[in-house]
C-alpha positions, 0 to 999 in steps of 0.5 A, spaced: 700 555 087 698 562 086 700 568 087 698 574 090 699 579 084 694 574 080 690 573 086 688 580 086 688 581 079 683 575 079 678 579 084 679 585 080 677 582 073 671 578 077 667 586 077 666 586 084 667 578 083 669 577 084 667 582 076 674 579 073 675 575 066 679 569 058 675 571 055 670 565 046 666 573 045 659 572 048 654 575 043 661 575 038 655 578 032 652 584 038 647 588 033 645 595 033 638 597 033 639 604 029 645 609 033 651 609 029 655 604 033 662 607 035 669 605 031 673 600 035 680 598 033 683 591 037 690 592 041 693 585 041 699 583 046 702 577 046 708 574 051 712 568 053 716 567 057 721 560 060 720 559 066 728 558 067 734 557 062 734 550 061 733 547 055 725 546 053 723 549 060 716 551 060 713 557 059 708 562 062 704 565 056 699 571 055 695 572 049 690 578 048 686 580 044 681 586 046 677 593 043 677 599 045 674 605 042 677 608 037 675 616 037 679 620 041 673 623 044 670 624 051 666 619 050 671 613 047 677 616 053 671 614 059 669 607 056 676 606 055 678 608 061 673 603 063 675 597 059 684 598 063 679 598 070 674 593 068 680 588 064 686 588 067 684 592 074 688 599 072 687 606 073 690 612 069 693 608 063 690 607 056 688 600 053 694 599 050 699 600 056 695 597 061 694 590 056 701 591 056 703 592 063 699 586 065 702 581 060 708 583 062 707 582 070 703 576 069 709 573 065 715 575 069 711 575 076 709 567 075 716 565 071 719 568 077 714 565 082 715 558 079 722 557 078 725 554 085 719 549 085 720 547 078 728 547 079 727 541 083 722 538 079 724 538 072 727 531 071 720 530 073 717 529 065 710 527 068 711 534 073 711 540 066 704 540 065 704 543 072 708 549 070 706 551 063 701 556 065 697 560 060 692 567 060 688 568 054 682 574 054 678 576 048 673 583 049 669 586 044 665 592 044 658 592 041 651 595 042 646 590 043 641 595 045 640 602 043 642 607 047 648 603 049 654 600 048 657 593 051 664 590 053 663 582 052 670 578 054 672 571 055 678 569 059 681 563 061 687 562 064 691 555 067 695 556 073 696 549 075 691 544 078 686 539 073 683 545 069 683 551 065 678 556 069 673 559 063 670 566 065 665 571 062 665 578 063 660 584 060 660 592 062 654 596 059 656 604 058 651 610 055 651 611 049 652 618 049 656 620 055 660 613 056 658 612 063 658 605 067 651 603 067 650 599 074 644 595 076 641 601 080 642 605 074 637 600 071 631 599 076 627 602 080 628 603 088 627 596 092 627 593 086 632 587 088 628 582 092 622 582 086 628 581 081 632 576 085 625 572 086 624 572 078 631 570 077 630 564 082 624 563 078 629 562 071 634 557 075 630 554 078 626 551 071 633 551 067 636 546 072 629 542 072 628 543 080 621 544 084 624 549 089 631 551 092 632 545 096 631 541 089 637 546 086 641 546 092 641 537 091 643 538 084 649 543 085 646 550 085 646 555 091 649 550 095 654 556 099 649 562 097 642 564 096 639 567 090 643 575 088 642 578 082 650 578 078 653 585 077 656 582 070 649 582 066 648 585 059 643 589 057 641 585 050 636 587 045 630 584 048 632 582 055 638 582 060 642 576 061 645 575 068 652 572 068 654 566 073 662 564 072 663 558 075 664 558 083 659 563 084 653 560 084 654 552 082 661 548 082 666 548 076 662 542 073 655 545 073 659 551 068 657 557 067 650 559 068 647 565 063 639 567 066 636 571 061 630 575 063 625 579 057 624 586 059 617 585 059 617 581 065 621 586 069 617 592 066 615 593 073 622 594 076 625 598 071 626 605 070 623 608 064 
């Protein structure tokens, strides 16, 4: 059961994922390499809802915990701005508003969704965990590289079903103008293909295969060929392409991270 508003969300939030994430901080401890790191101040919501006003009805929950730039510049107002589309898939609200904005839809939308069906289930006690939906998101910005400022953010959410969904997102921004910086921003004219081709280079040694067939029988690339992810970050010493679970390997296999060094891609990059 899911509805149309968190199905949306979910599309937004995967970053033309499918980019949307809850969001454990990839790289929680992002070095600096000499540019005085940008001041960050954390906007925390937290909500609960019941889904009914009977006694221990479960309850629909949202926890974030989320960066934003402190400083009230230009620079820090488009990185935040950035940060409301790429998080919560708002536009024309500060961090804090559209945190609050999407706890509060994301409560009472799913508590409103739920309640018939769970009316008619709830002396059921086997039935409650199905109902007792929950979405927690961490993001932190950080400047792993120089010259660059990175949002990293773990999602994970539960909305019924046997699982929890775990979700890893990243963003890159310039550090002088806050810019969003963009596979096309980073390589060269024509340069898919020959990275594509190194990135199934990476998975094909990390899943210990000989070749696409050997991938495909061990779960990977089963519905898509080879792409390079618009959710990367651009690290210290290479670019790590992110993979959620679904993407490019079922939910069991996990989340793939292919880390490419920048000297093998020299070739490709913009200098």
């Amino acid at each position: 059961m899911t509805m149309p508003f968190i199905a949306e969300t979910k599309l937004a939030l995967r970053l033309p994922l499918a980019a949307l994430a809850a969001l454990v901080l990839m790289l929680a401890s992002c070095g600096d390499e000499g540019a005085a790191p940008l001041a960050t101040r954390t906007v925390r919501v937290s909500k609960s809802l019941p889904i009914d006003g009977s006694e221990g009805a479960p309850c629909c929950k949202v926890e974030l915990a989320v960066d934003k730039v402190a400083a009230g510049d230009s620079i820090g107002a488009r990185i935040n701005a950035e940060l409301a589309k790429m998080l919560f898939g708002m536009e024309g609200l500060a961090v804090e508003q559209a945190a609050d904005s999407f706890a509060s839809r994301y409560v009472n939308e799913n508590a409103a969704f739920l309640r018939p069906f769970y009316r008619e289930d709830r002396d059921d006690p086997s039935k409650r965990g199905w109902y007792e939906y929950w979405y927690r998101l961490e993001a932190s910005v950080c400047q792993p590289r120089d010259g660059f400022v990175a949002c990293v953010a773990t999602r994970e959410f539960f909305e019924g079903g046997a699982h929890s969904i775990k979700q890893k997102l990243a963003a890159n921004f310039e550090r002088a103008t806050g810019k969003p910086v963009g596979l096309d921003d980073v390589f060269v004219p024509g340069y898919r293909k020959r990275l594509e081709d190194r990135l199934l280079g990476l998975l094909m040694q990390k899943a210990g295969a000989a070749n696409v067939q050997e991938l495909r029988d061990k779960g990977y690339l089963y519905s898509s060929d080879m792409y390079a992810s618009a959710n990367f970050l651009l690290g210290s010493d290479g670019i790590t392409f992110i993979y959620n679970p679904y993407e490019i390997a079922p939910y069991e296999l996990g989340m793939t991270e292919l880390t490419i060094d920048y000297e093998d891609i020299d070739d490709i990059m913009k200098k």
